[in-house]
C-alpha positions as CSV (number, residue, x, y, z in Angstrom):
1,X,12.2,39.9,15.7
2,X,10.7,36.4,17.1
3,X,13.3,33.7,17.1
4,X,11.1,30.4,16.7
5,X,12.1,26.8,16.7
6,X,10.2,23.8,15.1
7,X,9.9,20.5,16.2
8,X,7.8,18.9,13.4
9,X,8.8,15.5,11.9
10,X,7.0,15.8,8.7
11,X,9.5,17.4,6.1
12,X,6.8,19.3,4.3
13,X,4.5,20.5,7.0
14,X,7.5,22.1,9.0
15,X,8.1,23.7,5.6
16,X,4.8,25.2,4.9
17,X,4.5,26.1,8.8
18,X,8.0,28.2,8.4
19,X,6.9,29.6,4.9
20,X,3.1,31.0,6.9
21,X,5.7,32.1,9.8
22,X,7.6,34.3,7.7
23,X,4.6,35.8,5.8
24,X,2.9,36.5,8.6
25,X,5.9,37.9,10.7
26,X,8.8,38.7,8.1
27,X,11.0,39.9,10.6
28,X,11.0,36.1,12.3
29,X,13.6,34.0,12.0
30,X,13.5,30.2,12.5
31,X,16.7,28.9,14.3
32,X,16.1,25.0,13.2
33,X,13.8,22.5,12.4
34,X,14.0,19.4,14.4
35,X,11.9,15.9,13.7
36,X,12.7,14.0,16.7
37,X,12.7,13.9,20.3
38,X,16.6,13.0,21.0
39,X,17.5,15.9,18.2
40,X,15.3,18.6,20.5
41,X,16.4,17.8,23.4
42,X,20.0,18.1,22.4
43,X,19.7,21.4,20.6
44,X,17.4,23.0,23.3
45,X,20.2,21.9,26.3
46,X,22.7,23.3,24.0
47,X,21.4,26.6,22.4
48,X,19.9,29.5,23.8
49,X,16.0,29.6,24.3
50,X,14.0,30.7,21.5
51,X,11.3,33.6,21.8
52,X,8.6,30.9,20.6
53,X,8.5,27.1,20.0
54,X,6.3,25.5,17.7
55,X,6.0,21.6,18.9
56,X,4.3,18.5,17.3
57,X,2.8,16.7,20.0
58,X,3.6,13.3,18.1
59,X,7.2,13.3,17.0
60,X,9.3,10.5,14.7
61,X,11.1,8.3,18.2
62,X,7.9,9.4,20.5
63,X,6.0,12.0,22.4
64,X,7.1,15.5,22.9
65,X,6.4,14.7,26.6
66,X,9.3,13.1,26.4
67,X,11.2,16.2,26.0
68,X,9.8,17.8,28.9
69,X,11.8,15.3,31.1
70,X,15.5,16.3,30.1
71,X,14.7,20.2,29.7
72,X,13.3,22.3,31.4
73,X,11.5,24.7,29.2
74,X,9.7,27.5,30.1
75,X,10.0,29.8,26.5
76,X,6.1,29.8,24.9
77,X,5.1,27.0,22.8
78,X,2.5,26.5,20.4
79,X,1.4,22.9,19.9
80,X,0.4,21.4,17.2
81,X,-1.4,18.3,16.0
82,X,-3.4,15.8,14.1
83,X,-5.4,13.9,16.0
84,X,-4.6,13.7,19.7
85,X,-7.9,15.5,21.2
86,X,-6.9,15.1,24.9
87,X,-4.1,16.9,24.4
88,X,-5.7,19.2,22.5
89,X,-8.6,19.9,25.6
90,X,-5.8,20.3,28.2
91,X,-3.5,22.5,26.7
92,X,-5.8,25.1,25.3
93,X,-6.1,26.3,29.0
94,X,-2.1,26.7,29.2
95,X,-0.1,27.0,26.5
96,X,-0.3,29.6,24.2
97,X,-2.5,27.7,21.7
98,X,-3.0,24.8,19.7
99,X,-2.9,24.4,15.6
100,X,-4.9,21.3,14.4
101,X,-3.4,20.0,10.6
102,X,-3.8,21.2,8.5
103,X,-2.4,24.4,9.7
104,X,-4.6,27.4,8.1
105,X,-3.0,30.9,7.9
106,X,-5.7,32.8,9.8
107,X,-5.8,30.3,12.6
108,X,-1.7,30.7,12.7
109,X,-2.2,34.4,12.9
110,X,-4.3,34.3,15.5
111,X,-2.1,32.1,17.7
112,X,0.9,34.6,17.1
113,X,-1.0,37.3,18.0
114,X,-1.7,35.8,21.2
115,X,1.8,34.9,22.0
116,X,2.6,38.4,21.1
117,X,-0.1,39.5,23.4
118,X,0.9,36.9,26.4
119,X,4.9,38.3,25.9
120,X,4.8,40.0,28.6
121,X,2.7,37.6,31.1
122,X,3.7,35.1,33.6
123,X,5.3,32.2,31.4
124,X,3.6,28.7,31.9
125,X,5.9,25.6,33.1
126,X,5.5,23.2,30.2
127,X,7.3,20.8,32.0
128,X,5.3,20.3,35.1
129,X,1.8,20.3,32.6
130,X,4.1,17.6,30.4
131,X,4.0,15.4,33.0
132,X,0.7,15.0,34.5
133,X,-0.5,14.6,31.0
134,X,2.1,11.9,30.1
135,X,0.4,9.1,31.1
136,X,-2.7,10.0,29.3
137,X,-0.8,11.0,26.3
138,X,-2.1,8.1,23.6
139,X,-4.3,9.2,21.2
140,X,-7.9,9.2,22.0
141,X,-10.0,9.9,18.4
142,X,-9.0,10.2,15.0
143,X,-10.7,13.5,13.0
144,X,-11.1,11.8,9.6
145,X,-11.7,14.2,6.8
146,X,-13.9,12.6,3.7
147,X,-14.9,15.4,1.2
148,X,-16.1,18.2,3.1
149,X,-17.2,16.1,5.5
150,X,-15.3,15.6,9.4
151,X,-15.6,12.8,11.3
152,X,-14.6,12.0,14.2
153,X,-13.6,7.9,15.4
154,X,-12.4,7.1,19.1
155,X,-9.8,5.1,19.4
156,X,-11.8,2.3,21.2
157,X,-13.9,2.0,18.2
158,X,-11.1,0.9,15.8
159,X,-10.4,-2.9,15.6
160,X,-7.9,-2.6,13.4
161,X,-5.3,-0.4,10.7
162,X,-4.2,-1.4,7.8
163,X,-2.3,-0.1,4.3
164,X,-3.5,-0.9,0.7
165,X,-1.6,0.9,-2.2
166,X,0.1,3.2,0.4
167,X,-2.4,4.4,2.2
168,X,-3.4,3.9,5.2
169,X,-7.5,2.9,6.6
170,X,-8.9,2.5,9.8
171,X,-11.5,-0.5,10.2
172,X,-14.1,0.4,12.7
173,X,-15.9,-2.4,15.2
174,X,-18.8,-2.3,12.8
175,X,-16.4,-3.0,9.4
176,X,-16.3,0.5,8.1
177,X,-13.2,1.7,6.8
178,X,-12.0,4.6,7.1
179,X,-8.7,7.0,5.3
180,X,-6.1,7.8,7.7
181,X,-3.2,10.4,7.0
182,X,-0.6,8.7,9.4
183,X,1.8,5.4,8.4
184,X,1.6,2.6,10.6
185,X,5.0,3.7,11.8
186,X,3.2,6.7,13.3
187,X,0.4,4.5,14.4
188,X,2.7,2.4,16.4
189,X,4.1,5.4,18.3
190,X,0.2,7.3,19.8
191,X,-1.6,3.9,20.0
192,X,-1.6,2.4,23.3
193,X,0.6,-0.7,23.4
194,X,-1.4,-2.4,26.0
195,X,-4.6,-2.7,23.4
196,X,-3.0,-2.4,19.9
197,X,0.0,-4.5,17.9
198,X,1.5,-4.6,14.8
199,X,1.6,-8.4,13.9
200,X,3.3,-7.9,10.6
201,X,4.2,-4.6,7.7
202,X,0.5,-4.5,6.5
203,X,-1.3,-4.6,9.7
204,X,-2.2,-3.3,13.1
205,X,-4.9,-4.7,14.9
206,X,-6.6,-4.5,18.5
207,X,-7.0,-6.9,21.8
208,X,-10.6,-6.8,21.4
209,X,-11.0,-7.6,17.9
210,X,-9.3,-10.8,18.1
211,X,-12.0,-13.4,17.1
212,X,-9.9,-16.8,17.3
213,X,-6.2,-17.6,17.1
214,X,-4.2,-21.1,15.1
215,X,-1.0,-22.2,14.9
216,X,0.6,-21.6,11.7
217,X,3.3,-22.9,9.9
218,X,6.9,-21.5,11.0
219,X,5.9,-20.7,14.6
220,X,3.5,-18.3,13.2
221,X,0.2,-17.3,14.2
222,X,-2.8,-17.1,12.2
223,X,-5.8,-14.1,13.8
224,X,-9.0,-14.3,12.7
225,X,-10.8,-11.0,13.4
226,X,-13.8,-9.6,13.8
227,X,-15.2,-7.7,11.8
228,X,-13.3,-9.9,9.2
229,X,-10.2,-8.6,7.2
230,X,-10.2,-9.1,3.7
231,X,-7.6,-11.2,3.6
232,X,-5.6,-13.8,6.3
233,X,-3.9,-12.0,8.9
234,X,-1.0,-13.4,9.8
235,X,1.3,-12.6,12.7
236,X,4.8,-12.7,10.9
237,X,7.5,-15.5,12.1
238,X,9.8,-12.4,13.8
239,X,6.6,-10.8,15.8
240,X,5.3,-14.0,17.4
241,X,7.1,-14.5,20.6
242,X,6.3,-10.7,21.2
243,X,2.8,-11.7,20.0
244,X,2.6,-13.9,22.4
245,X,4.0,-11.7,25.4
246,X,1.4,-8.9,24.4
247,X,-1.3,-11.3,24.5
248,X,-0.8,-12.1,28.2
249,X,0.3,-8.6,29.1
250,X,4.0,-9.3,29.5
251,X,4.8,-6.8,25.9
């Protein structure tokens, strides 16, 4: 029997990952699911080690780096993400393997199989890889799925995020726009802070595609960008001072 743990903070996906888990391997049993750093951290210094951990690299209050720091874990773990490519590259050489969402049955398979295979090897320490990726751990590239069709966006190339009828598009330095699967609550957590901010509930947008900047009404600021937004973008009366902070490097 494999005892697994997930730490997913999407409801539904760490459903259908435990659902495949059980089909492929009936005789697993998941211990928990866990959607946040602080909820992982306490369970794993409390609880005895699982056989194999499932982790989202992106998790609802941060990185799963960040739970590398307070425990030291050493169990197999299976990572799993949407988007982060860098991690992606560096942990395919250590860990056990990586799942990129949408999670396919034969590709989870596989990755079991080579846990099962690697049971017996010399374990990796998470913790130590964990940190030296940590400060590298922002999201690089987007894979943006339209039809059939993949595409792939680096991070540099967006100028700015934005939601319309709950969903969320990416805005590219050239004005193409572009379906993305996460919120801009998730957006605020893999984007580098340095070069992307929120300004108000509709919008994220980059350093570089700030075009020209007035004083609005209510100690607000008004952003003109370029490429241009299709409507005013407006940094809202409870973001400015930080606004201004991020804008000379001080946020």
């Amino acid at each position: 029997m494999i005892k697994v743990l997930i730490i997913e903070d999407e409801e539904a996906a760490a459903r259908r990952l435990e659902k495949l888990v059980i089909k492929i391997e009936p005789e697993a049993k998941v211990l928990a699911k866990i959607d946040s750093v602080e909820a992982a951290i306490a369970w794993l210094e409390e609880k005895p080690a699982p056989d194999l951990i499932f982790m989202d690299i992106h998790l609802a209050d941060g990185s799963s780096f960040e739970i590398f720091e307070h425990v030291h874990i050493v169990c197999p773990v299976i990572f799993t993400t949407a988007y982060d490519q860098y991690a992606i590259q560096a942990f395919r050489v250590s860990a056990v393997d990586y799942l990129l969402k949408p999670i396919k049955r034969e590709e989870l398979q596989a990755a079991i199989q080579k846990y099962q295979q690697r049971a017996q090897s010399s374990l990796v320490d998470y913790s130590r890889l964990a940190k030296s990726l940590q400060s590298d751990a922002h999201t690089r590239r987007f894979l943006i799925k339209i039809g059939q069709h993949i595409r792939m966006v680096d991070v540099s190339e967006a100028a700015y995020f934005y939601t319309e009828n709950k969903i969320t598009f990416l805005v590219d330095k050239e004005g193409k726009r572009y379906p993305l699967d996460y919120s801009l609550e998730k957006l605020e957590e893999i984007l580098d802070a340095r070069q992307f901010f929120r300004v108000n509930r509709q919008m994220i947008i980059a350093l570089h595609a700030i075009e020209e900047m007035f004083a609005y009404s209510k100690s607000r600021v008004k952003v003109v960008l370029n490429p241009p937004a299709d409507t005013e973008v407006i940094v809202s009366t409870e973001r400015s001072p930080h606004f201004k902070k991020w804008l000379v490097g001080e946020e």
